[in-house]
C-alpha positions as CSV (number, residue, x, y, z in Angstrom):
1,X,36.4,-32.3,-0.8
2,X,36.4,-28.7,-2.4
3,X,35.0,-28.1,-5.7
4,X,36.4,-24.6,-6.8
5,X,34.6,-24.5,-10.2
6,X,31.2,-25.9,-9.1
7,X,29.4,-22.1,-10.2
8,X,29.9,-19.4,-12.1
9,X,28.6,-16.2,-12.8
10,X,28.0,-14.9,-15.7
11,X,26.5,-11.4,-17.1
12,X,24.1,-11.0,-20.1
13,X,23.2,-7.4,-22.2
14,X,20.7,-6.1,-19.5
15,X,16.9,-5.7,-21.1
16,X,14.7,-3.8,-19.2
17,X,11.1,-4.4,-19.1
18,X,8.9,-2.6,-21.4
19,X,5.3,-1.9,-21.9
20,X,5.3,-1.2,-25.7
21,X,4.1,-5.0,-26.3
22,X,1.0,-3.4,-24.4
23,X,-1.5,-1.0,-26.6
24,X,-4.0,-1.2,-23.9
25,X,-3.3,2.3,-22.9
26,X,-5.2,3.3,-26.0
27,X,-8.2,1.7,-25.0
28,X,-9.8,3.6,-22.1
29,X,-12.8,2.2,-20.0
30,X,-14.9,3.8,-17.1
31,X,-18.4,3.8,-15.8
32,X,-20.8,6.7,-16.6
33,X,-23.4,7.0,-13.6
34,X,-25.5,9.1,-15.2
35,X,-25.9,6.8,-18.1
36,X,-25.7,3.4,-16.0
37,X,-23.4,1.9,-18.8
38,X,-19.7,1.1,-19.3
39,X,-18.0,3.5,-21.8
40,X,-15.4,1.9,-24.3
41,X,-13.2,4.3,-25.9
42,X,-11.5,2.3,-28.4
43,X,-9.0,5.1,-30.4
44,X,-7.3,2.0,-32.1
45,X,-9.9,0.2,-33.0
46,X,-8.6,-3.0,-31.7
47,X,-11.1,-5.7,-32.3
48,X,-13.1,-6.5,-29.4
49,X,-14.7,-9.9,-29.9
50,X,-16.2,-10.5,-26.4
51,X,-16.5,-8.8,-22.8
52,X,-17.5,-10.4,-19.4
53,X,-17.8,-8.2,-16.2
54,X,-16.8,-9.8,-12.9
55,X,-17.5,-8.6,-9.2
56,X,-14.4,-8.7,-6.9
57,X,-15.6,-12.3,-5.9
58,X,-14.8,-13.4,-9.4
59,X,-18.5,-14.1,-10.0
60,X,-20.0,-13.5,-13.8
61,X,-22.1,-10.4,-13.5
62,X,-22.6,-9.3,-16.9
63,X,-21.5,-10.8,-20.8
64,X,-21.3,-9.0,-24.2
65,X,-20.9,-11.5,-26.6
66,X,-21.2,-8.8,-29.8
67,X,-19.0,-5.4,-29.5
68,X,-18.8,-3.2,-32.7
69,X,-15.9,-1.7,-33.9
70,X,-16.4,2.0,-33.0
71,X,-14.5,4.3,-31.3
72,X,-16.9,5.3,-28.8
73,X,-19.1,2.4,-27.8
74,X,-21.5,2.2,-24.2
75,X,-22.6,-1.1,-23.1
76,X,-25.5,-0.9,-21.0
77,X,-25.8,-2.5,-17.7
78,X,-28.8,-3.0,-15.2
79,X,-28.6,-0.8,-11.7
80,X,-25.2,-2.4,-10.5
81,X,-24.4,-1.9,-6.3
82,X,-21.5,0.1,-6.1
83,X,-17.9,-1.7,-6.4
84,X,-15.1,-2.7,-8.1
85,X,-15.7,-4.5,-11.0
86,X,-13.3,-6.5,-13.8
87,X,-14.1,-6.1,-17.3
88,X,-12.5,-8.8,-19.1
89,X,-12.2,-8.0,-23.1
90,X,-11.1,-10.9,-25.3
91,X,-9.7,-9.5,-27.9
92,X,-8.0,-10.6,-31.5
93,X,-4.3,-9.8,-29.6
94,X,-5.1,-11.4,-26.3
95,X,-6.9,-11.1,-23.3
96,X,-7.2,-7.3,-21.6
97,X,-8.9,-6.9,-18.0
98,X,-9.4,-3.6,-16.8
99,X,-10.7,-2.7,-13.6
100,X,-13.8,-0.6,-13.7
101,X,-15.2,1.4,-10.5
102,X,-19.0,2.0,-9.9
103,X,-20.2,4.4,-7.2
């Protein structure tokens, strides 16, 4: 048999994707050469409670289990070979990764 009425379709209000549920963009992160650390620039002062740094194998490479609540912070690493890195920050809001470059 036929069944006529079997779908339907049916059209919503349209919401677009947004990124205002993400403030990361106020927290900027890169690696100074010349000072063989990772600089936080944290202009919100979002709470940082913990940060681990991955290589691109997912491997543990580095953990900072105390991060003041500063604006400006560095977190010093040992010599690290040149890379891309993941700095995963576990924050009061969530989790934020951020990939960090070191030449």
């Amino acid at each position: 048999g036929e069944y006529l009425n079997r779908f339907e379709i049916t059209f919503e209000n349209p919401q677009t994707l947004d990124t205002t549920d993400f403030e990361d963009n106020l927290l900027n992160i890169f690696y100074a050469n010349e000072k063989s650390s990772i600089v936080l620039i944290n202009s919100s002062l979002k709470q940082i409670d913990s940060a681990e740094l991955f290589n691109i194998l997912g491997q543990s490479v580095l953990r900072y289990n105390t991060i003041e609540l500063e604006s400006y912070q560095e977190l010093k690493t040992n010599k690290l070979n040149a890379g891309t890195y993941i700095l995963k920050l576990n924050t009061s809001d969530g989790v934020i990764s951020k990939k960090v470059l070191i030449k």
